[in-house]
C-alpha positions as CSV (number, residue, x, y, z in Angstrom):
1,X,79.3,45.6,73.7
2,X,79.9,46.6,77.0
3,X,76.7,45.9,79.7
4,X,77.4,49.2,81.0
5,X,77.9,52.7,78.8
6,X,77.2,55.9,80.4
7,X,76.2,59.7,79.0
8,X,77.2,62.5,79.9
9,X,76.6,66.2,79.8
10,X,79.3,68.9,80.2
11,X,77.2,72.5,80.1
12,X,80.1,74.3,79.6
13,X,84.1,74.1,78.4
14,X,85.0,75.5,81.4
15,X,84.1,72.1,83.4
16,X,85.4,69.7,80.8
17,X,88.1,69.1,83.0
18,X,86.1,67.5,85.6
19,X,85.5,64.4,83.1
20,X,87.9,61.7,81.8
21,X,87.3,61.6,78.5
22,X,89.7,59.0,77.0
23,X,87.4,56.1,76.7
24,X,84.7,58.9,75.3
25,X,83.4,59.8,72.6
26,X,83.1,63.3,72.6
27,X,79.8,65.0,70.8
28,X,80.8,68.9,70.2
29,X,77.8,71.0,70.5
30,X,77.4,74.9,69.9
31,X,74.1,74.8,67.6
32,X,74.0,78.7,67.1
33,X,75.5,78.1,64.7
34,X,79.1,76.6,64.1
35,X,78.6,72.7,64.5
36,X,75.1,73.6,62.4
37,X,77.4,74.8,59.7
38,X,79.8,72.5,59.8
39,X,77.4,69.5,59.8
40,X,75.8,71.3,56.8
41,X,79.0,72.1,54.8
42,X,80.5,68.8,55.0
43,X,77.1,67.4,54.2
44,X,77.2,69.5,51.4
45,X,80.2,67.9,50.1
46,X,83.1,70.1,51.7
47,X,86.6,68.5,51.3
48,X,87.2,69.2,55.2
49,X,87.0,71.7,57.2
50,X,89.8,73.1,60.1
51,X,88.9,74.5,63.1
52,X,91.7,76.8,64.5
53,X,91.6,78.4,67.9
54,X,92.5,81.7,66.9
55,X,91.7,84.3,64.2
56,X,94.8,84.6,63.2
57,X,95.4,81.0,62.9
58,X,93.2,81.0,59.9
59,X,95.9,83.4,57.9
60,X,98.5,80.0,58.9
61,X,96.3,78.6,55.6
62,X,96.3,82.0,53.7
63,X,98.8,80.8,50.1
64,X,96.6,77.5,50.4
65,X,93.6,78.1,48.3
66,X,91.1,77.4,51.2
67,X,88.3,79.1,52.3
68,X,88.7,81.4,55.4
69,X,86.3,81.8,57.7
70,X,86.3,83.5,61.0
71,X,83.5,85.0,63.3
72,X,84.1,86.8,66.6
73,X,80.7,87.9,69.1
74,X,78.0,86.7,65.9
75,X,79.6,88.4,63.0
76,X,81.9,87.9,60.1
77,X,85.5,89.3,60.9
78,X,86.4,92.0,58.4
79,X,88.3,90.4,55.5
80,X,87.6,86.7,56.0
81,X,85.5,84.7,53.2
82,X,82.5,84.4,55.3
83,X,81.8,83.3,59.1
84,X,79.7,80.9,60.2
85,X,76.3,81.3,59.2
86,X,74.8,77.9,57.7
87,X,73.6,79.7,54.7
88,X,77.6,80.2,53.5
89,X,77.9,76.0,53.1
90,X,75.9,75.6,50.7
91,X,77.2,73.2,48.0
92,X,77.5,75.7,45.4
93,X,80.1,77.3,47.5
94,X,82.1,74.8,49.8
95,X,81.8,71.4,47.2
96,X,85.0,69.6,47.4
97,X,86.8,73.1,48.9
98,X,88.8,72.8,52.3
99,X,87.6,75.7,54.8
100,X,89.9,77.2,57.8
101,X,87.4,78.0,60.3
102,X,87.8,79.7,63.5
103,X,84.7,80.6,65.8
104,X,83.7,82.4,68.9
105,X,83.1,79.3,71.2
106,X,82.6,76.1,68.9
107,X,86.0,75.7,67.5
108,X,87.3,76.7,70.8
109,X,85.6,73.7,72.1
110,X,87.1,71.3,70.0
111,X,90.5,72.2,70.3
112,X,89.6,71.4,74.3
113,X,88.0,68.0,73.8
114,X,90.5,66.5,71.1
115,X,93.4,66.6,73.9
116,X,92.2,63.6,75.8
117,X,88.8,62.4,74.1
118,X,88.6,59.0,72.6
119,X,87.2,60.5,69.8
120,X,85.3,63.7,69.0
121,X,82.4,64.2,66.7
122,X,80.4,67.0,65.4
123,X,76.5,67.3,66.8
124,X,73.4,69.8,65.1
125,X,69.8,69.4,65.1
126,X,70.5,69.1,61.2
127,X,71.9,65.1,62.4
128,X,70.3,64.8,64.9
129,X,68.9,61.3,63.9
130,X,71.9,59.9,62.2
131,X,74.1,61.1,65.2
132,X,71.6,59.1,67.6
133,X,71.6,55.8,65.7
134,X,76.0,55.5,65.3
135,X,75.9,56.4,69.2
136,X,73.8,53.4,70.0
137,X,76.0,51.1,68.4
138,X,79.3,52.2,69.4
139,X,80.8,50.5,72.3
140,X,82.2,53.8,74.0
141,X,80.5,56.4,76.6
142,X,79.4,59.4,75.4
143,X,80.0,63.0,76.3
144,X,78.1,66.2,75.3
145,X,80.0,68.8,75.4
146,X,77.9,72.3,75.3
147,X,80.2,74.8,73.9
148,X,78.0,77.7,75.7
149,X,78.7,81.2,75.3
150,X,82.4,82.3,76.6
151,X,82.7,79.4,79.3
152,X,79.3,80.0,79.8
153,X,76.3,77.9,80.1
154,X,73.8,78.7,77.5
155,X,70.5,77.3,76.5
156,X,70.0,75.8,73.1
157,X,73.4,73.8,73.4
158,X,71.9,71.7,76.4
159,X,68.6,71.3,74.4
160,X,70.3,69.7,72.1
161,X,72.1,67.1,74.8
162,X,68.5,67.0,76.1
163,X,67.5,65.6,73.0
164,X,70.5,63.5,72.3
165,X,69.8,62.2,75.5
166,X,66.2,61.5,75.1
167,X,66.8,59.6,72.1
168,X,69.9,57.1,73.6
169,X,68.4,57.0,77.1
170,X,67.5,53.2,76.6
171,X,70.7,52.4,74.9
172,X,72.9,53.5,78.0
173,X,72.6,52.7,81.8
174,X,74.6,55.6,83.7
175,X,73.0,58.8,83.3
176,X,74.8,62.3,85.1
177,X,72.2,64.9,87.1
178,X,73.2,67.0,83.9
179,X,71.5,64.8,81.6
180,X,68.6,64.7,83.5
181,X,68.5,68.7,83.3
182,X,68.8,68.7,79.8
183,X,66.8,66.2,78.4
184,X,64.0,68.3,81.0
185,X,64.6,71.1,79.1
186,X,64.3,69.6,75.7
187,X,60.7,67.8,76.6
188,X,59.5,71.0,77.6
189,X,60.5,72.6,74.2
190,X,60.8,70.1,72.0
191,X,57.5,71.2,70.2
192,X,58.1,74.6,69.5
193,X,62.1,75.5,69.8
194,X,62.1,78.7,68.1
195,X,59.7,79.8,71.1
196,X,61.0,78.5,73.7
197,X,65.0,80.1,72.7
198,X,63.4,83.2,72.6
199,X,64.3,83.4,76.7
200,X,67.8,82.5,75.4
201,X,70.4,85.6,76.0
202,X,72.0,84.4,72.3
203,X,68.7,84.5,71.0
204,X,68.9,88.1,71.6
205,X,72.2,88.3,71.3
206,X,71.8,87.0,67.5
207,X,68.5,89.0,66.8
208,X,70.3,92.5,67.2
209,X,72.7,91.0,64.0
210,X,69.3,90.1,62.1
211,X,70.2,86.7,61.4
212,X,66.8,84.9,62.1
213,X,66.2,82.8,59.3
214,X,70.0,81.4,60.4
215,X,68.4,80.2,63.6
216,X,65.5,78.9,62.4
217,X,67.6,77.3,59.9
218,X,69.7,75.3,63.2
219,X,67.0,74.5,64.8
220,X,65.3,72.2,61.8
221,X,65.9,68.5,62.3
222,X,67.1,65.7,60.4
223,X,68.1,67.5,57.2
224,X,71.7,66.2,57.0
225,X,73.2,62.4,57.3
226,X,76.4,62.9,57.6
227,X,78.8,63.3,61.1
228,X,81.7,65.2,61.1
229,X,84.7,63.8,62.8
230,X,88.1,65.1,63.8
231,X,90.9,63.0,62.8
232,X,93.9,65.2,63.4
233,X,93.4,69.0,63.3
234,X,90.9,67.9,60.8
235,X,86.9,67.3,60.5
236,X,85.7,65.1,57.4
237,X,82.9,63.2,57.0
238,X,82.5,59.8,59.4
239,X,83.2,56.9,57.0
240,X,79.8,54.1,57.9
């Protein structure tokens, strides 16, 4: 294993390009609430699941017999199966199905990393844990990549890297002034998180759709073992 890995933090798509990423391995991170649901539908035994850039990608997959799922600004788009709210991936709906999934910032951020990353993987307080432990062993750097809100920086992605970060700091020697930031954040909240994202603008943003218990359900840790990983155009579960 290499003496030297480092980890990174990128707040935001928009400066992804400032990194070389092809010795990475990229961690995808937009907790409210796509890579929550993802984590949790593959988790729940979902065949795989495509992220597409574009709503109308998803209709690309229409005389398939997958799931489609598409959500634009927090809410379903009209005529899709569902969006991404973590309570639609539940096993009764998404075992051994195949769901086309196309989101306001997450999926957006994948299509981004998979250009040049090594590899890219799929990050949620729900794996938190078993995230943490394949990072340590793998002989790659690592970035976190914060899908934010529109190109925008936004909160409870980089208290997640904060507490990816917290967790791998003795396992890696080059730290960026980013991860410093964030894993500052995440001591600061890591006891209550549900308090301290209530200063968050998609906090807000999320409480005018009513969708509470979805955050509170993103924000519990360690539920889920399994790590989503895009091979392809594809995420499935990360064989051991």
């Amino acid at each position: 294993m290499p003496d030297q890995k480092s980890i990174e933090v990128c707040l935001t798509p928009a400066l992804l390009n400032l990194y070389d990423t092809s010795s990475s391995i990229v961690v995808v991170i937009d907790i409210l609430r796509a890579t929550s649901s993802i984590v949790y539908g593959i988790d729940n035994g979902a065949e795989a699941i495509i992220p597409v850039a574009h709503v109308e990608d998803c209709l690309n997959y229409a005389d398939k017999g997958f799931l489609l799922a598409a959500e634009r600004n927090g809410e379903v788009v009209e005529g899709y199966d569902f969006g991404n709210s973590p309570f639609s991936y539940t096993s009764e709906r998404v075992k051994g199905k195949t769901i086309v999934l196309t989101t306001t910032n997450g999926t957006k951020a994948m299509h981004m990393a998979r250009e040049e990353a090594y590899q890219v993987v799929v990050g949620s307080f729900l794996n938190l844990s078993a995230l943490c432990k394949w990072l340590k062993v793998q002989e790659k750097n690592v970035l976190l990549l914060c899908a934010g809100w529109k190109d925008k920086f936004n909160l409870e992605d980089t208290l997640f890297a904060g507490a990816v970060v917290n967790e791998l700091r003795k396992d890696f020697t080059h730290f960026d002034d980013s991860c410093v930031v964030a894993e500052d954040i995440y001591l600061l909240a890591k006891d209550d998180l549900r308090t301290y994202l209530h200063k968050s603008s998609h906090s807000h943003r999320l409480a005018q759709l009513n969708i509470e218990e979805d955050v509170k359900f993103c924000l519990q840790r360690n539920i889920c073992e399994t790590i989503p990983v895009l091979i392809g155009d594809t995420l499935i579960a990360l064989k051991a």
